[in-house]
C-alpha positions in Angstrom: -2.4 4.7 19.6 0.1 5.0 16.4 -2.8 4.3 14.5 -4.9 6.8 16.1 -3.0 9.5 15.2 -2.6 8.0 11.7 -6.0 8.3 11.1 -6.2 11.8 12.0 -3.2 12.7 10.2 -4.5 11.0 6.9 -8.0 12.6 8.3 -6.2 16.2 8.2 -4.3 16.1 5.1 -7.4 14.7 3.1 -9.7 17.3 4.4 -7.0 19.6 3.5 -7.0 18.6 0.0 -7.8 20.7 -2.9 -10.7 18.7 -4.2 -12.2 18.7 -0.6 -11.5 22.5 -0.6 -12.7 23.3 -3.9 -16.4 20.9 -2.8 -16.7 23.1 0.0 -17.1 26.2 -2.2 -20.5 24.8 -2.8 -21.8 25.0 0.3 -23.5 27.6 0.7 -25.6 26.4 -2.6 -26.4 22.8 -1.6 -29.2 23.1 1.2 -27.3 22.5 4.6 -30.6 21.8 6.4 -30.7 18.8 4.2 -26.9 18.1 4.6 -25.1 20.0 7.3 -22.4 22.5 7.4 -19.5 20.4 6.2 -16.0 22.7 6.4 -17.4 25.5 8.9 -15.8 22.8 12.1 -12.5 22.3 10.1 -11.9 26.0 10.3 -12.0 26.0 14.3 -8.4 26.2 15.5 -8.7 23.3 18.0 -9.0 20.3 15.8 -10.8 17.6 17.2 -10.6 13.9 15.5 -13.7 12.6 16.6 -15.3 15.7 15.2 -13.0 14.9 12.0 -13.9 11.5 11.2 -17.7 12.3 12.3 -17.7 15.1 9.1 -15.3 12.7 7.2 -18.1 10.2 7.5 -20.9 12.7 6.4 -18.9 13.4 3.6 -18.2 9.9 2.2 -22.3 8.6 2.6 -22.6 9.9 -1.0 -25.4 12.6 -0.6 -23.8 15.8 -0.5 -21.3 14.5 -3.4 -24.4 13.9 -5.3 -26.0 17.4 -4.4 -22.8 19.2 -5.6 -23.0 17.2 -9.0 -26.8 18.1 -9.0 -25.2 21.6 -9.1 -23.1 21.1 -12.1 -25.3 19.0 -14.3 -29.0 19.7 -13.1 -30.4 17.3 -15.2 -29.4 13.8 -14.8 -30.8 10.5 -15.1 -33.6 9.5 -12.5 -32.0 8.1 -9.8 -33.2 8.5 -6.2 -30.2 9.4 -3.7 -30.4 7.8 -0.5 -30.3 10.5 2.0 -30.6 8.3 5.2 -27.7 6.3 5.0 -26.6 6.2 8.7 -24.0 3.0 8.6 -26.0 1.1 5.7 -22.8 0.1 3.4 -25.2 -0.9 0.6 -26.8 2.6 0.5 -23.6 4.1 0.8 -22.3 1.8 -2.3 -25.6 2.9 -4.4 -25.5 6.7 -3.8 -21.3 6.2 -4.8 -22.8 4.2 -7.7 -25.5 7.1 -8.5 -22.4 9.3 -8.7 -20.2 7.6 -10.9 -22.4 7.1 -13.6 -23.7 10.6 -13.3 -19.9 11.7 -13.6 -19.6 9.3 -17.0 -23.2 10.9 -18.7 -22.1 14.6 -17.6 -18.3 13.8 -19.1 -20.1 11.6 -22.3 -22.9 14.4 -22.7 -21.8 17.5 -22.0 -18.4 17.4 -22.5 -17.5 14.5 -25.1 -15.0 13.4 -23.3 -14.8 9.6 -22.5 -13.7 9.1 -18.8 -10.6 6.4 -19.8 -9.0 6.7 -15.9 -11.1 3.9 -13.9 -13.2 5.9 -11.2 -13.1 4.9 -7.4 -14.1 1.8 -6.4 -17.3 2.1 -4.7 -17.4 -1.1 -3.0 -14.6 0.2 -1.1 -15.6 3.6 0.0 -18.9 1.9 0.9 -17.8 -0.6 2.9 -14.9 1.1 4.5 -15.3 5.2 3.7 -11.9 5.6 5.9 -10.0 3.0 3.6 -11.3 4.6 0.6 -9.4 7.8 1.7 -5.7 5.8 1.9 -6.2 6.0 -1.6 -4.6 10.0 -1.9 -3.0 9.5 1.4 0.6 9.8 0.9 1.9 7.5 3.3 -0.9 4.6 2.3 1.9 1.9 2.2 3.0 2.7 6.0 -0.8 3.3 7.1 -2.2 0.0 5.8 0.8 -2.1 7.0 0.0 -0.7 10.3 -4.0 -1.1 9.6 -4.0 -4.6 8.4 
């Protein structure tokens, strides 16, 4: 049970977060047919974890990520995005690796900046998108101890 409510305490305060906030504000531009409605359940008043890690999971397959990038830089390489990913790790790991090397062209290209900081490790968030959010959790250290 601790863990339980570990999980949707590092589920809360990550979907809470200012990157997952500002990703949100693009919304109602990436087609939500396509992708669903991502914050519109966090904003309900009864918070329900099942619900959380459900959205969490949508969030972390890769594709709306992708779509929101697709936003900022509309022209990247050719790279098909895997929109049925369901629980396939490896399609989870490609449209994660579609992503990062998008981020490095749009950074390289358009901005002439060289990402130097190493960007998530999409093994990780592929096999295990939950683990992958320990990451900018603050209390990682207790959580994993508890996890593992």
């Amino acid at each position: 049970m601790k863990m339980d409510v570990d999980v949707t305490e590092m589920l809360e305060e990550f979907m809470g977060s200012a990157l997952v906030t500002w990703v949100h504000l693009f919304e109602g531009i990436v087609d939500e047919e396509e992708n669903g409605s991502l914050s519109q359940e966090y904003m309900e008043v009864n918070f329900n974890s099942q619900n959380a890690v459900r959205q969490y999971l949508k969030l972390t397959n890769g594709v709306y990520l992708n779509e929101v990038m697709r936003i900022i830089d509309p022209n990247p390489k050719a790279e098909q995005i895997y929109h049925n990913v369901g629980d396939d790790k490896i399609l989870r790991v490609q449209n994660f690796s579609i992503l990062n090397r998008h981020l490095r062209s749009y950074y390289q290209e358009n901005l002439q900046q060289l990402v130097l900081m190493p960007l998530p490790n999409v093994a990780v968030l592929g096999r295990d998108p939950l683990t992958g959010a320990v990451l900018s959790f603050e209390k990682r250290k207790t959580f994993l101890s508890n996890y593992y």
